[in-house]
C-alpha positions in Angstrom: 86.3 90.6 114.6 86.4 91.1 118.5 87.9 94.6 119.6 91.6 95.0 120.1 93.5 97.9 121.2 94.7 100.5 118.7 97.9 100.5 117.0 101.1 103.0 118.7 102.0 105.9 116.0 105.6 104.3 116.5 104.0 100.3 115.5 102.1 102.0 112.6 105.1 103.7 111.4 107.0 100.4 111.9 104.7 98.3 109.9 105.1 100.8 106.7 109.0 101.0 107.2 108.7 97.0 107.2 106.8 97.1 103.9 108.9 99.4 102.5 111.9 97.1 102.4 113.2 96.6 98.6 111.0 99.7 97.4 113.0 102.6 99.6 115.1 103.5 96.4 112.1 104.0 94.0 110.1 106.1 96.8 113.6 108.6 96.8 114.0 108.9 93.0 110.3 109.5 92.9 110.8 112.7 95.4 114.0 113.6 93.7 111.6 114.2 90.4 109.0 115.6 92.6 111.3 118.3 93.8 112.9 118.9 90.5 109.3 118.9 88.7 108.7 121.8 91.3 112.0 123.9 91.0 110.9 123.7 87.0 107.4 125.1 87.6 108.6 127.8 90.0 110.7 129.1 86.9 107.8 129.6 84.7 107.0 132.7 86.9 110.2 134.0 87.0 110.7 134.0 83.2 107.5 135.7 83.0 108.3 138.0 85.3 111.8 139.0 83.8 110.0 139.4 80.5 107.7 141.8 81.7 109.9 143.6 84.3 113.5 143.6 82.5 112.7 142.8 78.7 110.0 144.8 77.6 110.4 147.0 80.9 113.6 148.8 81.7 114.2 147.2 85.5 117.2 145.4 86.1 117.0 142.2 86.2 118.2 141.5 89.6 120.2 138.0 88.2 123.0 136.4 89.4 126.2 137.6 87.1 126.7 134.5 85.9 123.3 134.5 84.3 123.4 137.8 83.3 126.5 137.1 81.3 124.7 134.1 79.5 121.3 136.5 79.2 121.8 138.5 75.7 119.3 141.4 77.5 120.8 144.1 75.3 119.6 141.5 72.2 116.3 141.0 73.8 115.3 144.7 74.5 116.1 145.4 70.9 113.8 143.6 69.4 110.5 142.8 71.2 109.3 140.1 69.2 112.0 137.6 69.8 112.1 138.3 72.9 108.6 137.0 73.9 109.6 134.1 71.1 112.5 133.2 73.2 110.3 133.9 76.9 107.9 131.6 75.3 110.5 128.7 74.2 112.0 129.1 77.8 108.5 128.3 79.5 108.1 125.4 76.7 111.3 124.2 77.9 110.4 124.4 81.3 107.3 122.8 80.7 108.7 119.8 78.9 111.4 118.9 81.6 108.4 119.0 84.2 106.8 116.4 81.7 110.1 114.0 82.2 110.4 114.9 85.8 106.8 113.9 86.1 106.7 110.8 83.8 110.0 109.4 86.1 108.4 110.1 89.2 105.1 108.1 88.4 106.9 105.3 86.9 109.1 105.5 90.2 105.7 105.5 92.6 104.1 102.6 90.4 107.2 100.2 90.5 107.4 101.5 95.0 104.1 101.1 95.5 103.7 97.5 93.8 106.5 96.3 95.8 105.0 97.9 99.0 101.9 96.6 98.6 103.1 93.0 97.6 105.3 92.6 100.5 102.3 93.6 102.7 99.9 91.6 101.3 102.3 88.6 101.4 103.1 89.0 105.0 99.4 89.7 106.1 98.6 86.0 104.3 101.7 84.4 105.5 100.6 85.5 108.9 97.2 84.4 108.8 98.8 81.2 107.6 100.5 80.5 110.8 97.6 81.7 113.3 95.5 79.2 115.2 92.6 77.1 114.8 91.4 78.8 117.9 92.2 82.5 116.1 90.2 81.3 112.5 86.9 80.0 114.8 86.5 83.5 116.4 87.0 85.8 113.4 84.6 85.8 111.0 85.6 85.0 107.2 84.0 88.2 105.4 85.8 90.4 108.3 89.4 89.3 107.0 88.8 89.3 103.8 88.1 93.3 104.0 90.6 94.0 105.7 93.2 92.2 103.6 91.7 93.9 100.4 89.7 97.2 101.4 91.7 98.2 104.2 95.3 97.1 102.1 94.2 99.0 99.6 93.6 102.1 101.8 96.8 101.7 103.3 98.6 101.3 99.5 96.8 105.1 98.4 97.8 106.7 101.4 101.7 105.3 102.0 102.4 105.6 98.2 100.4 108.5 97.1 99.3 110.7 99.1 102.2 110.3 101.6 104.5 111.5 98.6 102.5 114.1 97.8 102.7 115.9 101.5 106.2 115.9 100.9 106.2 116.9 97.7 103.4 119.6 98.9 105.8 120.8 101.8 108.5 121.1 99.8 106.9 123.3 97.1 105.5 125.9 100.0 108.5 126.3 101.4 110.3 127.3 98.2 107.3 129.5 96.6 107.1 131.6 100.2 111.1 131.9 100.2 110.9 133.3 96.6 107.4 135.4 97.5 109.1 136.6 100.9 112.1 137.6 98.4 109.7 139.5 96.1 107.9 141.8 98.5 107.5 140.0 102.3 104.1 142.2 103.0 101.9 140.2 100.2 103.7 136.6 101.0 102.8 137.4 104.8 98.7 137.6 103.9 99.3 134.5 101.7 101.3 132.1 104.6 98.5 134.0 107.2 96.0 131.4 105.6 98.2 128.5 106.4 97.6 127.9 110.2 94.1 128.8 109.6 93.5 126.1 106.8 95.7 123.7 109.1 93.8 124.3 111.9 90.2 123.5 110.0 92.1 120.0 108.8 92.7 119.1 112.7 89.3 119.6 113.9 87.7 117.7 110.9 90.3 115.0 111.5 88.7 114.4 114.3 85.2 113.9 113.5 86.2 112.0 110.1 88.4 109.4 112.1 85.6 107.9 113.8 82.9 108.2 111.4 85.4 106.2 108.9 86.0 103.5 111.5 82.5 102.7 112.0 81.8 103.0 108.3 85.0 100.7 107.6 83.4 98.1 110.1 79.7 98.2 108.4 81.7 97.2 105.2 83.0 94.3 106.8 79.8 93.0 108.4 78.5 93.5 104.9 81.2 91.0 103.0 80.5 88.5 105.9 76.9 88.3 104.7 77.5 88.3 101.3 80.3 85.6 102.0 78.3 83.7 103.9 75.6 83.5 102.0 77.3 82.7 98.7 79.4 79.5 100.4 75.7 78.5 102.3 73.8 79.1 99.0 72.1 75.0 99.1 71.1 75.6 103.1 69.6 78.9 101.7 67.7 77.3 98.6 66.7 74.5 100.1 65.0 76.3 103.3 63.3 79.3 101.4 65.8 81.8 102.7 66.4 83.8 99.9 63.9 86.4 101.0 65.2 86.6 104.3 68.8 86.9 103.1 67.6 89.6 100.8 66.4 91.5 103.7 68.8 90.7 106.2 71.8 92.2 103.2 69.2 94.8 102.5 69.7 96.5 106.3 73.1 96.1 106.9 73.3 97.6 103.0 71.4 100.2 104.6 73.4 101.1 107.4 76.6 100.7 105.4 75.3 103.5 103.2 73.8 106.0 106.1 77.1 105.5 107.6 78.9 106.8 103.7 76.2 109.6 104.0 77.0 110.4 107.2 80.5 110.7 106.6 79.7 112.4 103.3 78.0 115.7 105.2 81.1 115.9 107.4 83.4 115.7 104.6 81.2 118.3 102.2 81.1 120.8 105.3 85.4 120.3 105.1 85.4 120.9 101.1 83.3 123.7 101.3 84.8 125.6 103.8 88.5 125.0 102.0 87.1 126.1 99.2 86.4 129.5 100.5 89.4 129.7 102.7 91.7 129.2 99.5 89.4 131.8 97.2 89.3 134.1 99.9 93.3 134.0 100.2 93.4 134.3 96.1 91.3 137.3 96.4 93.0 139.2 98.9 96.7 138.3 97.5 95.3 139.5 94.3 93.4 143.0 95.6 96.5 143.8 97.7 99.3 142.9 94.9 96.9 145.0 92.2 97.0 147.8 94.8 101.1 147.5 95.6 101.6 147.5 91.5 99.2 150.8 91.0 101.2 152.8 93.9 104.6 151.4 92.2 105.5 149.2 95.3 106.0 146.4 93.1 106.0 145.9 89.8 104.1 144.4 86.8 105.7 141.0 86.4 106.1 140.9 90.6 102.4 141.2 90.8 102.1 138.5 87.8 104.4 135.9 89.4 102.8 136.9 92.9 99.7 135.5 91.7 100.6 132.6 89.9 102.5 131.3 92.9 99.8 131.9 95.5 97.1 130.2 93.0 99.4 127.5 92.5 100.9 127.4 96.3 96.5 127.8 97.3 95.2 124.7 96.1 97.9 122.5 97.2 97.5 123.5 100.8 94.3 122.7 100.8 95.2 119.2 99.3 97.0 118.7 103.0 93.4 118.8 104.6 92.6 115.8 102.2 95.4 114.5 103.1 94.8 114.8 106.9 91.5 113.8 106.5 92.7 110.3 104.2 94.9 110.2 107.3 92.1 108.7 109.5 91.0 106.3 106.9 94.8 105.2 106.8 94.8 105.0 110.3 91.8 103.0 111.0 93.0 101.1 108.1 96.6 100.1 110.0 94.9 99.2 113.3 92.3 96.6 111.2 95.2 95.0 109.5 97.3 95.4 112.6 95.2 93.7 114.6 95.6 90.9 112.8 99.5 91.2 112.7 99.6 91.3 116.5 97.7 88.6 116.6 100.0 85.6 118.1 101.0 82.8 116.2 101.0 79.0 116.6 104.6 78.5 117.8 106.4 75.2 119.4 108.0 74.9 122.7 111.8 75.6 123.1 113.7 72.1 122.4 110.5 71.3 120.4 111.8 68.3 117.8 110.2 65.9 114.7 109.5 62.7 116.5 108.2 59.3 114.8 105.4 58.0 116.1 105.4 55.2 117.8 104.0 54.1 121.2 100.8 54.5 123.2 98.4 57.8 123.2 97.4 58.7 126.2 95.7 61.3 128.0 96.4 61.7 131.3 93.7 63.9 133.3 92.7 66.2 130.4 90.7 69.2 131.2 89.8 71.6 128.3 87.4 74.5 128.0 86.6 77.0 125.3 86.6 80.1 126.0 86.2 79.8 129.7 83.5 77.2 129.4 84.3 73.6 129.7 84.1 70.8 127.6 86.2 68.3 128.9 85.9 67.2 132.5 89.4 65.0 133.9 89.2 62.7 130.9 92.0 59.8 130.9 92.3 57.0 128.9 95.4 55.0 127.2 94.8 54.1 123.0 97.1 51.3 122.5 99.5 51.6 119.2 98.1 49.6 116.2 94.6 49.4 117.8 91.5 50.8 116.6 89.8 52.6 119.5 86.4 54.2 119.3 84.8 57.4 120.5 81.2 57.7 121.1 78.9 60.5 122.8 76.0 63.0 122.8 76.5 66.0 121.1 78.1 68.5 122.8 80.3 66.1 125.0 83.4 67.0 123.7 84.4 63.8 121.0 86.0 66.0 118.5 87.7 68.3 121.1 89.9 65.2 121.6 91.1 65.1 118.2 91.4 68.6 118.1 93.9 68.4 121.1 95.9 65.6 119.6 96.4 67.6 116.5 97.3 69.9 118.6 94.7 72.6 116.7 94.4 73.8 120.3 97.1 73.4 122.8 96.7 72.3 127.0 97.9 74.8 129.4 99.6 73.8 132.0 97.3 72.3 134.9 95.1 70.8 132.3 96.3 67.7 131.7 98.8 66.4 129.0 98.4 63.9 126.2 101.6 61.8 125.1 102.6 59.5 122.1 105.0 57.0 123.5 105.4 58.7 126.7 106.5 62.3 124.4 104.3 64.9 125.4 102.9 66.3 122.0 104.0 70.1 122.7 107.6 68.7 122.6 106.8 67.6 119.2 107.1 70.0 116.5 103.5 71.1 115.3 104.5 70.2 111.8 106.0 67.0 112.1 103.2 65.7 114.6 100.3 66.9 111.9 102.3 65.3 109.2 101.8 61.8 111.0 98.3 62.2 112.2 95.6 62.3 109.3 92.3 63.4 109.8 88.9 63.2 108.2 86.2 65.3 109.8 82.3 65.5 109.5 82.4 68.6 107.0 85.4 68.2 105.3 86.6 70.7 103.2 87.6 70.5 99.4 89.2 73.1 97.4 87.3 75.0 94.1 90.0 72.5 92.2 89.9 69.1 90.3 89.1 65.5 92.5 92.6 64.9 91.4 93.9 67.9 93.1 92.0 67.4 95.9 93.1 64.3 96.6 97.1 64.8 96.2 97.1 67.9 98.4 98.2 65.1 101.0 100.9 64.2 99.1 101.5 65.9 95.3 104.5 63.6 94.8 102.4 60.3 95.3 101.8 57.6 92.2 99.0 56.7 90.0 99.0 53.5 91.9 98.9 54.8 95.3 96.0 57.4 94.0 93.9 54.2 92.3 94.2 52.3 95.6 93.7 54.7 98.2 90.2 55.7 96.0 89.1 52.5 96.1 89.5 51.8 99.3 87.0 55.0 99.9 84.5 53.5 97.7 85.0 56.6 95.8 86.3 55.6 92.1 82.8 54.3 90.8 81.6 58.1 91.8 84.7 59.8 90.4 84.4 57.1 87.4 80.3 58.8 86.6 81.9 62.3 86.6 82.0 64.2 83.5 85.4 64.8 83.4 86.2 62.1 86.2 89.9 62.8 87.7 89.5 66.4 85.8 86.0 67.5 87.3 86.4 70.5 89.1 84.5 70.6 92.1 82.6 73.7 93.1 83.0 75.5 95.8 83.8 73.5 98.8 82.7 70.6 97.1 79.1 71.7 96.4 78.8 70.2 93.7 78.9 66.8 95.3 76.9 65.3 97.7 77.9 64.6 101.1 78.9 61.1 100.9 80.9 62.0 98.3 82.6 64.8 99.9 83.1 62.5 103.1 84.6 59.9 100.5 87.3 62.4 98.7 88.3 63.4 101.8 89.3 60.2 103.3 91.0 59.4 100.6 93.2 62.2 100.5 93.8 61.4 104.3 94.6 57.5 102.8 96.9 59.2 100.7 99.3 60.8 103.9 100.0 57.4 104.8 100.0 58.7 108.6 100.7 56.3 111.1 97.9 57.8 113.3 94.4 58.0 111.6 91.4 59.7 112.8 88.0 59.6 111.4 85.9 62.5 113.4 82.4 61.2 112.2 83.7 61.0 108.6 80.8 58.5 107.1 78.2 60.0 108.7 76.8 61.0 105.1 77.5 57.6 104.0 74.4 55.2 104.0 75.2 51.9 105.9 75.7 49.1 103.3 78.4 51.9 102.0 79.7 52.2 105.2 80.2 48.8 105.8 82.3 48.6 102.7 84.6 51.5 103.5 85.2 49.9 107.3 85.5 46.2 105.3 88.2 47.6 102.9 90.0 49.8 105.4 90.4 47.5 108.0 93.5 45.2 106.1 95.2 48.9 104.9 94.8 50.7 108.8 96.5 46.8 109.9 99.6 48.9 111.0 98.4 52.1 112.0 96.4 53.8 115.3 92.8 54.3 114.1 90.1 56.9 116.0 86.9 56.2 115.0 84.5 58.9 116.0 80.4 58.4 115.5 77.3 58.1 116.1 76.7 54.9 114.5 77.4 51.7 116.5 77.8 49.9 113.5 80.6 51.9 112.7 82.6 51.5 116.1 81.4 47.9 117.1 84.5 46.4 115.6 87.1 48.6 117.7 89.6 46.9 120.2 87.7 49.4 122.7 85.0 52.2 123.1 85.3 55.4 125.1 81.9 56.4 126.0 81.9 60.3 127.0 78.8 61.9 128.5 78.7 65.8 129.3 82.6 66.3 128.8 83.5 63.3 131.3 84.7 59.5 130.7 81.6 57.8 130.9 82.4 54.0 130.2 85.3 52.1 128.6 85.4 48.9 127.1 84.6 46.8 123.9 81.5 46.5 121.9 80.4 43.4 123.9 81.2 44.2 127.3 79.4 47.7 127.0 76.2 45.9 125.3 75.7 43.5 128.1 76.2 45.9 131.2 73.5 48.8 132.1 74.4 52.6 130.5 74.6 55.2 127.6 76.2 52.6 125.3 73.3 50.1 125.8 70.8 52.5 125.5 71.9 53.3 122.0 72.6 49.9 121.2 69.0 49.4 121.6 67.5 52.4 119.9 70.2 51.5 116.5 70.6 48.5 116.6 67.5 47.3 114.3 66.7 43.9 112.8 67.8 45.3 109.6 71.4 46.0 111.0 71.7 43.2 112.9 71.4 41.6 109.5 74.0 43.5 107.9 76.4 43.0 110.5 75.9 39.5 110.1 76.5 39.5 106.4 79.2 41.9 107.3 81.2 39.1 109.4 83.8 41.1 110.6 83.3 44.5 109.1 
């Protein structure tokens, strides 16, 4: 996919709130049990610590008095044994309304992040629905696919889980170093002085981890375009020994994908490791310097046991925000992939734009057209007459199936290029919709779904008849192949069709374009794969059922255009010649030059037996 510019903080941010729509309320009662499950574990200290300190020892208690009047210490002190009984139901009791707290706050995070991720997955396709032709040609297939899958999927962990768990991490230190301040300030001083320190190691990997993800994320991508590719050109493989070449050519960018993974893997062991030692290193010294308070009587027994518990539980956590930071960059990178797609613009119609039946002359009028600042049409003008069947011949390369393109309006004219009209309505008036629904078109590869023939077929029209389907197939020529089938209507096809030949392919397709019933029909070389005694068939049985609609034929074959009401001849982008079959045959040119090279004894004698087809 071709660079783009990164994502703000504030358009990252705005793209998660967006997802977040309908899922906000899960996401809060998942925090509310987060914080509760918290408040619950910082008790189990406290009870231990009031055991040791005010049950079996003789220090007061230091409770609110409403506590101490529901506290039977007196009881307690009495008799030891039910006292740890009772300490030891208390942290049971503790323990099991952490186990609800948590069991509601995953069942929260799993219903928030489904919804998150479903509403971003359904606005990245809905998008990429409603891009251009122009966007689809330049971005490569495998590319998307990653990043609508891999990258979602990155963006999913991070918004829903991680994301929660900073909070919920934040939350928790700021509550265990209130209560460790409240205990004895000195030790919770050398616990937070480990804070900025571990913070400050997270922001410098972030760094180096953010880039080394990016390119790692993009290897990944190349990666499912070769595998894409070579699974949907798997006959063009086979059938010129590639599969040794394909093996080698996955093998390196497999290769580099994994160096990349290693690569990132040092940086990210150096980040472990050190955290690893910062937080033992801060266990150590909280635990030598409380052991030391509790010997000279600074604190006491159960202070230095809840001192400990809080700073090992309060340790690991904190280094948890490193990961976090450093799933952060992946997250990132992840939002500008799937961002730039998101930014990118879609097809839209001209103020005033409105659904238009066609009905008059197309013409274009001075068309100039160039892709990507390279042209391919050169001040073309010419005028098809409605109901006629008007012809398109040229080199390769001279810009015939640019002209469709433009009148399906797959690519627009700017202004200063030109403009093409339907009965004198410039096409960008016309909504895109309604003027696609009224122009059918077939083109040289066409394209069928991993779905039955039947399905094929009716995605023109699923509402359409049994009788409409019979006669539009057999005016393709297609029902004796659909007829040898298996399965016939039922066969699935693989996929795109690869399980039929090319005629066949070129056959289904036209008549699912038979099926639209548009009043504007445009072959773009679409029985090219058809042998010519087949051909003349199709053209024969067409001709009575196109009687009443604009036909474009585009080809090669001047069998297959001889019979239009006129031929445009283009040559390098520019309107060569213009005329019909006979009056280009007899004068000097391109068309006479094929004529001669084509036109065979053989198909001379078919077009003869042909009469009129």
């Amino acid at each position: 996919m071709r660079p783009d510019t990164s994502s703000t903080f504030r358009e990252k941010a705005g793209l998660v709130l967006r997802c977040l729509q309908g899922s906000r309320g899960f996401f809060a009662a998942a925090i509310l049990l987060a914080f509760l499950n918290i408040i619950c574990n910082a008790l189990i200290p406290q009870i231990i610590r009031l055991t040791i300190d005010s049950v079996l020892g003789a220090k007061a208690p230091g409770l609110p008095r409403f506590l101490l009047a529901l506290l039977p210490l007196d009881r307690l002190r009495a008799d030891p044994r039910t006292a740890l009984w009772a300490a030891a139901g208390a942290v049971v009791l503790a323990a099991a309304l952490r186990g609800l707290c948590i069991y509601g706050m995953r069942v929260n995070l799993a219903k928030g992040s489904e919804g998150f991720v479903k509403k971003l997955r359904n606005d990245l396709y809905r998008h990429i629905q409603r891009l251009g032709f122009a966007w689809h040609t330049t971005h490569a297939t495998g590319d998307v696919i990653q990043r609508c899958t891999s990258d979602v999927e990155v963006i999913r962990t991070f918004v829903c889980v991680q994301l929660t768990e900073v909070v919920r991490t934040v939350f928790m230190i700021a509550l265990y170093i209130g209560i460790m301040l409240a205990m004895d300030w000195r030790l919770a001083l050398i616990a937070v002085a480990f804070l900025p320190v571990t913070g400050l190691a997270s922001g410098v990997f972030y760094g180096k981890i953010s880039a080394r993800f990016q390119a790692a994320d993009e290897a990944e991508g190349e990666l499912t375009t070769c595998a894409q590719e070579n699974l949907t050109g798997v006959r063009v493989v086979r059938a010129f020994g590639r599969e040794r070449f394909e093996s080698d050519r996955f093998a390196r960018k497999n290769e580099r994908f994994s160096a990349l993974w290693v690569r990132l893997g040092k940086v990210l062991s150096i980040y472990w490791a050190s955290g690893v030692f910062l937080v033992c290193l801060q266990i150590m010294l909280v635990t030598v310097a409380g052991a030391a308070a509790a010997v000279e009587g600074a604190i006491t027994l159960g202070q230095f046991q809840a001192f400990v518990i809080y700073n090992s539980a309060m340790a690991w956590p904190v280094r948890s925000l490193g990961r976090v930071l450093s799933e952060m960059s992946k997250a990132g990178v992840s939002l500008d992939r799937v961002g730039q797609i998101l930014r990118a613009r879609e097809e839209s119609d001209r103020p005033g734009a409105r659904n238009v039946e066609l009905d008059g002359d197309i013409v274009f009028d001075h068309v100039t057209f160039g892709y990507e600042g390279q042209e391919v049409l050169r001040d073309v003008s010419f005028t098809i007459p409605w109901g006629s069947t008007f012809a398109i011949l040229g080199g390769t390369g001279s810009g015939k199936s640019t002209l469709v393109h433009l009148l399906d309006r797959l690519y627009d004219l700017e202004e200063g290029q030109g403009s093409i009209t339907i009965g004198g309505v410039d096409i960008r008036d016309i909504r895109r919709e309604d003027l696609r629904r009224q122009v059918g078109l077939v083109l040289q590869e066409p394209f069928l779904f991993s779905q039955t023939i039947r399905e094929n077929i009716t995605a023109a029209r699923p509402d359409a008849s049994e009788e409409e389907l019979r006669a539009c197939i057999q005016t393709a020529c297609v029902d004796e192949a659909i007829a040898d089938l298996p399965q016939g209507w039922d066969t699935v096809v693989g996929e795109r069709g690869v399980t039929l030949s090319g005629g066949q392919k070129q056959r289904v397709a036209i008549a699912r374009m038979l099926l639209q019933n548009a009043p504007v029909m445009v072959f773009d070389d679409a029985l090219s794969a058809v042998d010519p005694e087949t051909d003349a068939k199709i053209r024969a049985a067409l001709k009575e059922r196109m009687a009443r609609s604009t036909v474009i034929l585009i080809s090669h074959r001047v069998t297959t255009l001889m019979q239009a009401d006129q031929i445009l001849v283009l040559d390098k982008g520019r309107a060569a010649d213009l005329g019909t079959h006979g009056e280009l045959a007899a004068r000097p040119g391109i068309y006479q030059e094929i004529c001669d090279i084509q036109m065979s004894r053989d198909d001379r004698a078919l077009i003869e037996e042909g009469g009129d087809a």
